[in-house]
C-alpha positions as CSV (number, residue, x, y, z in Angstrom):
1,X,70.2,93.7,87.3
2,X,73.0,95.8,85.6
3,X,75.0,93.0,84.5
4,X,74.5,90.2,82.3
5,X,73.2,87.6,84.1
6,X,76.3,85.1,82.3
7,X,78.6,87.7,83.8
8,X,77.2,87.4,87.2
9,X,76.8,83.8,87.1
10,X,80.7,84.0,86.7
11,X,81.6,86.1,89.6
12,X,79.5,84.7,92.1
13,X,81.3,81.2,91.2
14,X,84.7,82.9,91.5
15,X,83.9,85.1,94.3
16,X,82.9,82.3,96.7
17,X,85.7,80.1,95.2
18,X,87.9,83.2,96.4
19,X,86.6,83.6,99.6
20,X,86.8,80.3,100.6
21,X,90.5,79.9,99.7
22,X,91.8,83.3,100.6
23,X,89.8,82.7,103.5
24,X,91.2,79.8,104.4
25,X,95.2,80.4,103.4
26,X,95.3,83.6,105.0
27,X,94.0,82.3,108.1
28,X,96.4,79.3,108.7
29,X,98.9,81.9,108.5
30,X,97.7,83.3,111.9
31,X,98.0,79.6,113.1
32,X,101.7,79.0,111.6
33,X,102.5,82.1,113.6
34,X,101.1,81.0,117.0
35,X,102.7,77.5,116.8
36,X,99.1,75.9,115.7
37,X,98.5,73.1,112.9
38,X,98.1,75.2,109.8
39,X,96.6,72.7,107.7
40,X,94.3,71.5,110.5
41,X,93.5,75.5,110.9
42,X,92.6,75.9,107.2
43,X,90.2,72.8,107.6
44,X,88.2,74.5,110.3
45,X,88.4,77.6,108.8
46,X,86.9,76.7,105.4
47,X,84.3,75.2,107.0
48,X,83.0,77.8,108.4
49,X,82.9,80.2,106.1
50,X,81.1,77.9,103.5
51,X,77.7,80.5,104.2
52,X,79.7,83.2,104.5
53,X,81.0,82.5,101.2
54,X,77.7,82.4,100.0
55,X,76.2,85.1,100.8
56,X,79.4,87.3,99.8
57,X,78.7,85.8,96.3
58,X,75.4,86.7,96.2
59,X,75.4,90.4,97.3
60,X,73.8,89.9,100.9
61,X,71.0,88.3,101.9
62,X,68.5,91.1,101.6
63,X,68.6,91.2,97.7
64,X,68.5,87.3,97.2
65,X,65.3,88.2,99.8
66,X,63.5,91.1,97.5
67,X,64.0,89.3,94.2
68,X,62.3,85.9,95.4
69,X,59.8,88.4,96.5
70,X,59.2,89.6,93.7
71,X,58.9,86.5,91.6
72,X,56.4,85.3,94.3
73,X,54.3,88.3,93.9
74,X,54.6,89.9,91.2
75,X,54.8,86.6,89.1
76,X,58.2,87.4,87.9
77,X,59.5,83.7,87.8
78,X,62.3,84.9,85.5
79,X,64.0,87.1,88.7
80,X,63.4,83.9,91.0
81,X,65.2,81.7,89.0
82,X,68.1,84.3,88.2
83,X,68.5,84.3,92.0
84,X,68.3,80.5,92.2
85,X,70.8,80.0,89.5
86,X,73.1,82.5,91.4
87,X,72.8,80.8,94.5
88,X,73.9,77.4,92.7
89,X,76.7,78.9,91.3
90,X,78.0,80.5,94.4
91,X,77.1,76.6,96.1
92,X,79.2,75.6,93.3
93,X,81.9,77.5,93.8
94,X,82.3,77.2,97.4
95,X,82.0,72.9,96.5
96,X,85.4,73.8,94.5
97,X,86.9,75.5,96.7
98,X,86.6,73.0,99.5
99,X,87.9,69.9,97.2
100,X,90.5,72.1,95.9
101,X,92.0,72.5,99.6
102,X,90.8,68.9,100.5
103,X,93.2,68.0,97.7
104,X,96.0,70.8,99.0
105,X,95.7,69.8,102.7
106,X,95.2,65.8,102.1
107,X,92.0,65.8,104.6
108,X,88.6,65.6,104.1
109,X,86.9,69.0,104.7
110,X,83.2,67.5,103.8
């Protein structure tokens, strides 16, 4: 990894965080333009890009794939719980996200 794993941690929090609420605001725009509920919009849009969120954070699936791999394998535990760590902090992210607009939108998103 090029970046300090702190640094990383970081981004993947605040990239899925982002996606989840850019995500979800720009797409009840579409539904304020064609006469839909926005808010009700924004709740089914968030929720379905929870995994999508995700695995933005993370870089794709395939690398979160080759480092558990390699921790199997090549007994590099340290790699395996990098990646776990990551994936937390992308899970945590998107759990922020989703209260955040639960709290915007005055629904529960779940």
């Amino acid at each position: 990894m090029e970046e300090r794993f702190v640094a990383q941690f970081i981004h993947c929090f605040f990239i899925a965080f982002g996606v989840i609420i850019g995500g979800a605001i720009i797409g009840s725009m579409g539904s304020f333009a064609t006469g839909d509920a926005p808010f009700t919009s924004m709740n089914r849009i968030a929720k379905s890009l929870r995994i999508w969120a995700i695995v933005a954070a993370i870089g794709g699936t395939f690398d979160a794939i080759a480092n558990f791999e390699r921790g199997i394998y090549d007994g590099s535990t340290l790699d395996m719980f990098k990646q776990i760590m990551l994936i937390l902090s992308a899970m945590g992210g998107v759990k922020t996200a989703m209260v955040l607009l639960g709290w915007l939108i005055q629904e529960d998103i779940g």
